[in-house]
C-alpha positions as CSV (number, residue, x, y, z in Angstrom):
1,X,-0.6,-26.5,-7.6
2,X,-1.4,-22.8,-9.1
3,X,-2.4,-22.8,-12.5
4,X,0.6,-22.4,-15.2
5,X,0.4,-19.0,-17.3
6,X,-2.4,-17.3,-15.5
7,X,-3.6,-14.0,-17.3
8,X,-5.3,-11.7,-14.2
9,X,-5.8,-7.8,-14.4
10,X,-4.5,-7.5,-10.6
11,X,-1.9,-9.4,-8.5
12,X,-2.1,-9.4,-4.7
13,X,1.2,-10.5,-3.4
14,X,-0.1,-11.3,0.4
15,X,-3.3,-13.3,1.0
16,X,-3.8,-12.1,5.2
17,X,-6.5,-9.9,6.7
18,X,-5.7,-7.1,3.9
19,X,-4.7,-8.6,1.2
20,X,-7.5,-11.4,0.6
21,X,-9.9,-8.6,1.6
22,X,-9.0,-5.9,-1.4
23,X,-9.1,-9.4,-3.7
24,X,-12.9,-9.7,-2.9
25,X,-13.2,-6.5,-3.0
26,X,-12.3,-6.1,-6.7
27,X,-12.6,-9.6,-8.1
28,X,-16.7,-9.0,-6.6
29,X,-16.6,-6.0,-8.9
30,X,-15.5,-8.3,-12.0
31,X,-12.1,-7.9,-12.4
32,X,-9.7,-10.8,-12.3
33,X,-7.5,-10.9,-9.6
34,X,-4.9,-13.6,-8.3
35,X,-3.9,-13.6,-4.7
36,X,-0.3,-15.3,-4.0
37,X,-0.2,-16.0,-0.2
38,X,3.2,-17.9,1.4
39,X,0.8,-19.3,4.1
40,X,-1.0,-22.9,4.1
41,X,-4.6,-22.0,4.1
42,X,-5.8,-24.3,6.7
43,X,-2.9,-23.2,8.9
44,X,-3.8,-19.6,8.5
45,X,-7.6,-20.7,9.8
46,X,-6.4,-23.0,12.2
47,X,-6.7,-21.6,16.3
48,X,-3.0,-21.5,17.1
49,X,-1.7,-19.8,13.8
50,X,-2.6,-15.7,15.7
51,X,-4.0,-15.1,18.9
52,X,-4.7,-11.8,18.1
53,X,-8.4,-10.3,17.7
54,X,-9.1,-6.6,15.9
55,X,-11.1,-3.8,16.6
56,X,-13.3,-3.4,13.5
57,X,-14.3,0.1,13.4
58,X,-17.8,1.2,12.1
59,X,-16.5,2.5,8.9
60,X,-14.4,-1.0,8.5
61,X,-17.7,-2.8,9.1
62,X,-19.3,-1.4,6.4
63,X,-16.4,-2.5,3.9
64,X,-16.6,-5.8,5.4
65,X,-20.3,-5.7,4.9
66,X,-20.4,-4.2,1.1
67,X,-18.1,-6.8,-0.2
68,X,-19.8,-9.8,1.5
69,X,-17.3,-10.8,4.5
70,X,-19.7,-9.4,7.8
71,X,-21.7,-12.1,7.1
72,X,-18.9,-14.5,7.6
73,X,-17.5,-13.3,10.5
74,X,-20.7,-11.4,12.7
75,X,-21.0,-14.6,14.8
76,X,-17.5,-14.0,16.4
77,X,-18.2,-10.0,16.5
78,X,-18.9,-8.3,20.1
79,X,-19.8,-4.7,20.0
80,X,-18.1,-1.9,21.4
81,X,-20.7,0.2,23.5
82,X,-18.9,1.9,25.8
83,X,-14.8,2.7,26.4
84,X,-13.1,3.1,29.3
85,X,-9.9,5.1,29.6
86,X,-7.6,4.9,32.9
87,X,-4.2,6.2,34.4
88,X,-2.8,4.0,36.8
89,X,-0.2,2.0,38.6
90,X,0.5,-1.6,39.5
91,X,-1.1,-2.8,42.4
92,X,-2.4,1.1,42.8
93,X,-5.4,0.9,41.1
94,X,-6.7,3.4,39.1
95,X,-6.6,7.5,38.9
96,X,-9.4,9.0,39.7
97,X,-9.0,11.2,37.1
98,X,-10.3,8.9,33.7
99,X,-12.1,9.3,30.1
100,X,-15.5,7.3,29.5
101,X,-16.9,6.9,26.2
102,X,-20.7,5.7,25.3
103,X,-21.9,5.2,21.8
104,X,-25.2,6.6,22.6
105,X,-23.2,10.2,22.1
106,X,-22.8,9.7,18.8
107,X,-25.8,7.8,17.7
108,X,-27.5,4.7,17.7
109,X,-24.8,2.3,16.1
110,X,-21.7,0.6,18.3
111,X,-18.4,2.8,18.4
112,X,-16.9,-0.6,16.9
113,X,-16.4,-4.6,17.0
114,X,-13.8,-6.6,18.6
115,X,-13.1,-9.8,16.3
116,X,-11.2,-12.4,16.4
117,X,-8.6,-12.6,13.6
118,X,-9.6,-16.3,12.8
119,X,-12.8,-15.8,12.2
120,X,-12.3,-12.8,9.9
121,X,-9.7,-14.8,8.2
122,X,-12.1,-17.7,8.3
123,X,-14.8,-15.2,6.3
124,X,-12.1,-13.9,3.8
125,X,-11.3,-18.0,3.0
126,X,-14.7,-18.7,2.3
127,X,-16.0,-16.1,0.4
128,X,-12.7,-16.1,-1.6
129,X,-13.5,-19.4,-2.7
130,X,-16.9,-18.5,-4.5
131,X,-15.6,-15.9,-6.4
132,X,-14.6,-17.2,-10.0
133,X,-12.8,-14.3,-10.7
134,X,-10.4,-14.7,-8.0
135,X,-7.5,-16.8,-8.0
136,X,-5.9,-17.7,-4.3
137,X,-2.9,-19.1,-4.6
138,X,-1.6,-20.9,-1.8
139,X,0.7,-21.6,-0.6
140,X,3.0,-20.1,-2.9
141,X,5.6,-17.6,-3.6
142,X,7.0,-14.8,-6.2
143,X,10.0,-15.8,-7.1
144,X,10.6,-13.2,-9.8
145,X,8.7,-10.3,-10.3
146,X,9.4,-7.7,-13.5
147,X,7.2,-4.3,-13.7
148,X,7.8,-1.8,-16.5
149,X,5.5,0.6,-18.1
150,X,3.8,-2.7,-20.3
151,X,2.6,-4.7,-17.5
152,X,3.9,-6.8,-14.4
153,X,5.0,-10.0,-15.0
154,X,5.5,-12.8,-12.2
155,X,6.8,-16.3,-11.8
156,X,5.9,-18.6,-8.6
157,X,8.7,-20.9,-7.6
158,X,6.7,-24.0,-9.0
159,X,7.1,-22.4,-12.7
160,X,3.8,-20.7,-12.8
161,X,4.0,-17.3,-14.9
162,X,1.1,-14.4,-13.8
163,X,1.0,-11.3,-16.0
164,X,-1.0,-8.2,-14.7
165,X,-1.3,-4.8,-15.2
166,X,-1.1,-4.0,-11.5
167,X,0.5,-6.0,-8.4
168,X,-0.1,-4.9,-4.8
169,X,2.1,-5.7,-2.1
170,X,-0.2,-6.6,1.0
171,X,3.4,-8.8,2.0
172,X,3.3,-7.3,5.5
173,X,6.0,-5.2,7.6
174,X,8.9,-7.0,5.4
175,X,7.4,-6.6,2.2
176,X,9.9,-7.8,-0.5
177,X,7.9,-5.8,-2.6
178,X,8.7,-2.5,-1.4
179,X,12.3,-3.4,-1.3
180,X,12.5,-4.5,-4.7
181,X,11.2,-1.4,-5.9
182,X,14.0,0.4,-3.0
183,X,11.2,2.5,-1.0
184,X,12.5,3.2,2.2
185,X,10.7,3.3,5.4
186,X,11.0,5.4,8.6
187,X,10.4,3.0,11.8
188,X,10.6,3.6,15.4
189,X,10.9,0.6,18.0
190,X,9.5,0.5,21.4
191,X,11.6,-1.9,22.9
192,X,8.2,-3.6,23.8
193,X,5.9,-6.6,23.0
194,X,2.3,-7.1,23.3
195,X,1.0,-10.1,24.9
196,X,-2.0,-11.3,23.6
197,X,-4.4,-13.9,24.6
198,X,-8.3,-15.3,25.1
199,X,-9.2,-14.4,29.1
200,X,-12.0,-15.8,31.1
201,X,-13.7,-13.8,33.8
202,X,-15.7,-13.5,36.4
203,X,-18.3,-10.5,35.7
204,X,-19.3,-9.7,32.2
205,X,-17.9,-7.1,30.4
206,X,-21.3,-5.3,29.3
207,X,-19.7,-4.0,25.7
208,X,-17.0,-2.3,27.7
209,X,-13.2,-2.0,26.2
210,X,-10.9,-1.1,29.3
211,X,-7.8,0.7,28.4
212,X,-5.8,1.0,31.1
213,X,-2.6,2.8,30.8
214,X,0.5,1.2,32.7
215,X,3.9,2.8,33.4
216,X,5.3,-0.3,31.3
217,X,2.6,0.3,28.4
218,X,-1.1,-0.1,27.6
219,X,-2.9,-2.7,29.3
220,X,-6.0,-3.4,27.2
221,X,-9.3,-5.9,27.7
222,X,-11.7,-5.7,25.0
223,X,-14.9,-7.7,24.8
224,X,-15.5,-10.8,23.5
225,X,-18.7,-13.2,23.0
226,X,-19.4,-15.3,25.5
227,X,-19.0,-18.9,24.7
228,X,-22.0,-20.8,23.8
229,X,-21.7,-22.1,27.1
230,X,-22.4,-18.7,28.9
231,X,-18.4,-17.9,30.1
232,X,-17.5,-14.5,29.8
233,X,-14.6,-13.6,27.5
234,X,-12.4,-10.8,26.4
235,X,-9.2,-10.1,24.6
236,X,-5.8,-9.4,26.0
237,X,-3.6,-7.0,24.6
238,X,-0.8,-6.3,26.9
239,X,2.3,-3.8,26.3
240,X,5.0,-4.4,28.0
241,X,8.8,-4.4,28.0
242,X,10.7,-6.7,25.7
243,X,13.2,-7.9,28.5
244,X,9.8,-9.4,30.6
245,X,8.0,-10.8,28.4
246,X,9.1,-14.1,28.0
247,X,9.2,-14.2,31.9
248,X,5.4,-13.6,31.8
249,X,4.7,-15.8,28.9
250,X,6.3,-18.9,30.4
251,X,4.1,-18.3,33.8
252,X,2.1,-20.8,34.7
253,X,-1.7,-19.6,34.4
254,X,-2.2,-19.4,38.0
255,X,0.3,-17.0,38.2
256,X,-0.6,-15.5,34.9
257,X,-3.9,-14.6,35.8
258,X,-2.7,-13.2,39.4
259,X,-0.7,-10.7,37.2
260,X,-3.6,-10.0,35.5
261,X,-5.3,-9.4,38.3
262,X,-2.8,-6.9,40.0
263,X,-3.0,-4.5,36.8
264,X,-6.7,-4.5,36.3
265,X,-8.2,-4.8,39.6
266,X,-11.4,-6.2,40.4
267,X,-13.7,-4.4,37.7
268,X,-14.1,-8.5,36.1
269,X,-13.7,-10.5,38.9
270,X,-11.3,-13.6,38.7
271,X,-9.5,-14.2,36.1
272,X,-8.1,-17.4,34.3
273,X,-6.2,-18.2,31.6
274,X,-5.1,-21.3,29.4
275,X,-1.4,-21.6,28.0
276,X,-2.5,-20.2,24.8
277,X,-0.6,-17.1,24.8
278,X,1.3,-14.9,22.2
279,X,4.0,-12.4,22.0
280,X,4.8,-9.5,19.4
281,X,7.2,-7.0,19.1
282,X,6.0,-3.5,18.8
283,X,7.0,-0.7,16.2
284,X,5.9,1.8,14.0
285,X,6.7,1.7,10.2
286,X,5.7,3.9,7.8
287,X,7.0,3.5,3.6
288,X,8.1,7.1,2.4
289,X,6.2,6.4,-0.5
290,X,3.4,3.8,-1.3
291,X,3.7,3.6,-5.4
292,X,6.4,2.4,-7.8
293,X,5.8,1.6,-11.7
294,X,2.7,-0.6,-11.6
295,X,3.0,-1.3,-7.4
296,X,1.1,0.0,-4.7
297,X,1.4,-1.0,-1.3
298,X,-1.6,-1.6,1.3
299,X,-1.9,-1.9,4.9
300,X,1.6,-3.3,6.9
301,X,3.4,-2.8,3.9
302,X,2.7,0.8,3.7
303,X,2.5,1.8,7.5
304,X,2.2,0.2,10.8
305,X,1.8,1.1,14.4
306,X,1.0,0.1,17.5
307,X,-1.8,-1.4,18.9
308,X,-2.0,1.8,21.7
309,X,-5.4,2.5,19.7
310,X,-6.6,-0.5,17.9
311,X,-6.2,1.2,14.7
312,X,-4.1,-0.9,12.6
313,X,-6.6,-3.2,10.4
314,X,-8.9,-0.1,10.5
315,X,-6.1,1.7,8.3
316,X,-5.2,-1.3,6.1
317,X,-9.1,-1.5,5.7
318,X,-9.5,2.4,4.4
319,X,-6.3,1.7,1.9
320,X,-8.6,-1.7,0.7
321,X,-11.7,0.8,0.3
322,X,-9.5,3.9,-1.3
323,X,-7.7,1.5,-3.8
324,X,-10.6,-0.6,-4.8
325,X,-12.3,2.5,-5.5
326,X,-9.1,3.9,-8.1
327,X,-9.1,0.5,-9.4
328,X,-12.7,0.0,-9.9
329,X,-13.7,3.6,-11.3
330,X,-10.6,3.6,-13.5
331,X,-11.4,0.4,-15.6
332,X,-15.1,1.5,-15.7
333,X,-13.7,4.2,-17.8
334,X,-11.1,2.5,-19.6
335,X,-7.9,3.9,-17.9
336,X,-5.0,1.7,-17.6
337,X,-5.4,0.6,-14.1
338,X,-1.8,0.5,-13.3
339,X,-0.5,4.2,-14.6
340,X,0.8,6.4,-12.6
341,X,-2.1,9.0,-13.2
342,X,-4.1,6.1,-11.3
343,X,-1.6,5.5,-8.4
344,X,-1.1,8.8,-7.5
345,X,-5.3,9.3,-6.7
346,X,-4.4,6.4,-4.3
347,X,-1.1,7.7,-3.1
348,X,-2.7,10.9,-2.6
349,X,-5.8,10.2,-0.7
350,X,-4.4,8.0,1.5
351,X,-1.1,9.8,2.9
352,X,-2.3,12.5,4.5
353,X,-4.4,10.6,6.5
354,X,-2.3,7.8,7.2
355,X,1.0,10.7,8.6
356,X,-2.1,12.3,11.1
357,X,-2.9,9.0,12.4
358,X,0.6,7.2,13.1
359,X,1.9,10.6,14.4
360,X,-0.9,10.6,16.7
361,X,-0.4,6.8,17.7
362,X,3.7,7.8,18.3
363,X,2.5,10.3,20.3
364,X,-0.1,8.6,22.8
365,X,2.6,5.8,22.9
366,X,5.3,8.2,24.3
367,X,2.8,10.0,26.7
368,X,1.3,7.1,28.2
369,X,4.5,4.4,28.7
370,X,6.0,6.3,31.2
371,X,6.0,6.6,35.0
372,X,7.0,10.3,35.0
373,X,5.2,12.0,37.9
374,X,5.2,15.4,36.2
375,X,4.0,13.9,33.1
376,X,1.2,11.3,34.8
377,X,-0.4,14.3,36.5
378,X,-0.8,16.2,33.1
379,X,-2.2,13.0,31.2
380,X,-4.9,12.4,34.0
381,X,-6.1,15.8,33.8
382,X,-6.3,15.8,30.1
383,X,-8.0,12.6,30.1
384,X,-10.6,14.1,32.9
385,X,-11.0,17.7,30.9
386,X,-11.3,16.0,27.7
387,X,-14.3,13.6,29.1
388,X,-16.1,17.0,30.3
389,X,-16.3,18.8,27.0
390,X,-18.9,16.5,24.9
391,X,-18.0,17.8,21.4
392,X,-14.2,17.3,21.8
393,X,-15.5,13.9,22.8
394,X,-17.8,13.4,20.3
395,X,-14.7,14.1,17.8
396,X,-12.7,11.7,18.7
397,X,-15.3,9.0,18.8
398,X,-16.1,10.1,15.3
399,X,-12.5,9.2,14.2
400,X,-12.3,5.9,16.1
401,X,-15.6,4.9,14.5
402,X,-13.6,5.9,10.9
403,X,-16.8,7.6,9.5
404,X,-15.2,11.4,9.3
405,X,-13.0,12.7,6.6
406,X,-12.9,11.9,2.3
407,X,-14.5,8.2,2.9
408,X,-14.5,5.6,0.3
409,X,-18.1,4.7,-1.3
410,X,-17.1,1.5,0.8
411,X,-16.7,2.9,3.9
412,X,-20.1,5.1,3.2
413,X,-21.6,1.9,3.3
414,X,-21.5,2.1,-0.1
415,X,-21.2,0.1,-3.2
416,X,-18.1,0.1,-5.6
């Protein structure tokens, strides 16, 4: 049961990876903050609820790390040392032609960390609980929701009444939030799913995420721990048309793992599986605006993409550090933390950086899912020229790590 006629400065309307994350963020800088999330807790932390894992890049590990989650989740974190970028056909192996990275070329610190989504969530649950200035909610829901230039005021279907000066909608891809206050979206689908699931193997991986670009889609394995019993691990993400997925997810794991097999090769060895396997359609969304009167929208609610690059937590993350910053700063100063003088720095610093980055992702997605021969031959050579020129290299390993551009104090490993 929430408590009746709660009185918060900030209302997150989402409790997932982004959501209960910006509510430590700020509610560990002293402000009070309720987080409404539809979601049982202990079926959100439970092992079937997503089978998905992240990539956490370096500048999202220091946010993690300056509001007290890394701690909560490094057990279940495998670096990223090395990257390895392929062409290639089923059953064909790949093209000799590739792109290698090694975080060596930028420094002494991994490119990154594959995590599993549990255990971050697991992280955000607990550390949530000690703060006394945040309120989770859950499960629960907005029924009503009023925002006007004197505040936000909010009403959860048990009765409960919330007034704030600011609510953030962290309510995912469907956000009711940003259709309530009628911001449009642009979104592109492409007609595939990603296949995602825990794989054993044979070899270990040695820190090395395999991207391995399939006429159908991306075909990704990035590393895992091993298990305390010594059995190497690593994540599946696996584009691939809508119209076959099912076909593959109802395999049997024999067979699963031989189709594994024929599209990676035998870089790992043998593979097996268990029948723990999920699908997700793929698509790209992004909000033509990310502010209304006393609203601002964060992470899947503002933009999302596919998974081509890994990228999507990393960009919920740098909304978390940009708003917690506006947020933060403002009340130190006594601004009204929900004007629209206070939005627009968020709007504003986050835009511009968001368009480069899904435009990017649209782009890879429509260069690599196809079996054009013209088009294959021009990929593999850019792939191969870019992996001889080590300061066009070293760029993009920059911007995968997320530590180049107007960073966040958070993401500069920084306090608020």
């Amino acid at each position: 049961m929430a408590e009746k006629d709660t009185s918060v400065e900030v209302l997150i309307v989402g409790g997932g990876l982004v959501g209960l994350t910006l509510g430590v963020a700020i509610a560990g800088a002293g402000l009070e903050v309720a987080v409404v999330d539809r979601e049982q807790p202990s079926t959100q932390k439970a092992s079937p609820f997503d089978g998905r894992s992240s990539a956490i890049a370096l500048g999202s590990q220091r946010v993690f790390d300056q509001v007290g989650l890394w701690g909560g989740m490094s057990w279940a974190a495998e670096a990223i040392r090395f990257i390895e970028i392929t062409d290639g056909q089923i059953d064909r192996g790949a093209s000799p032609l590739s792109m290698s990275y090694d975080f060596s070329e930028v420094g002494d610190m991994p490119m990154g960390w594959i995590v599993e989504n549990r255990a971050i969530r697991l992280s955000t649950h607990a550390k949530a609980a000690e703060l006394s200035t945040l309120h989770h909610l859950a499960p629960h829901t907005v029924a009503e929701l009023e925002r006007d230039k004197k505040g936000v005021r909010a009403q959860l279907e048990d009765g409960t009444k919330i007034k704030a000066r600011l609510v953030i909608g962290a309510d995912g891809r469907g956000s009711q939030l940003r259709k309530s206050a009628g911001i449009k979206v642009a979104e592109t689908d492409y007609q595939q799913n990603g296949i995602v699931c825990t794989v054993v193997h044979e070899k270990p991986h040695n820190g090395i995420a395999f991207e391995h670009f399939l006429p159908s889609g991306p075909f990704a394995l990035l590393p895992l721990p091993d298990s305390e019993e010594g059995i190497h691990r690593s994540s599946l993400v696996w584009s691939e048309k809508r119209e076959l997925v099912d076909g593959y997810i109802a395999m049997s794991n024999e067979d699963f793992a031989n189709e594994l097999h024929r599209r990676f090769g035998e870089g790992l060895g043998e593979f097996s599986v268990t029948d723990m396997r999920w699908s997700y359609p793929l698509s790209s969304l992004h909000a033509e605006r990310y502010i209304d009167t006393r609203l601002a929208l964060v992470g899947d609610a503002a933009h999302g993409m596919h998974p081509i690059a890994g990228q999507g937590l990393n960009l919920g993350l740098r909304d978390v550090a940009a708003l917690a910053e506006v947020i933060v700063d403002a009340r130190r100063v006594g601004l009204d933390i929900g004007s629209p003088q206070v939005l627009e720095d968020y709007a504003k610093w986050r835009r511009f950086d968001n368009v480069l980055l899904l435009g990017a992702m649209d782009g890879l997605v429509k260069l690599f899912s196809n079996d054009l021969a013209p088009v294959r031959v021009a990929r593999d050579i850019g792939l191969a020229t870019i992996d001889k020129i080590p300061p066009v290299k070293r760029f993009f390993m920059k911007h995968a790590m997320g530590i180049v551009g107007d960073l966040p104090r958070l993401m500069q490993g920084k306090s608020l």
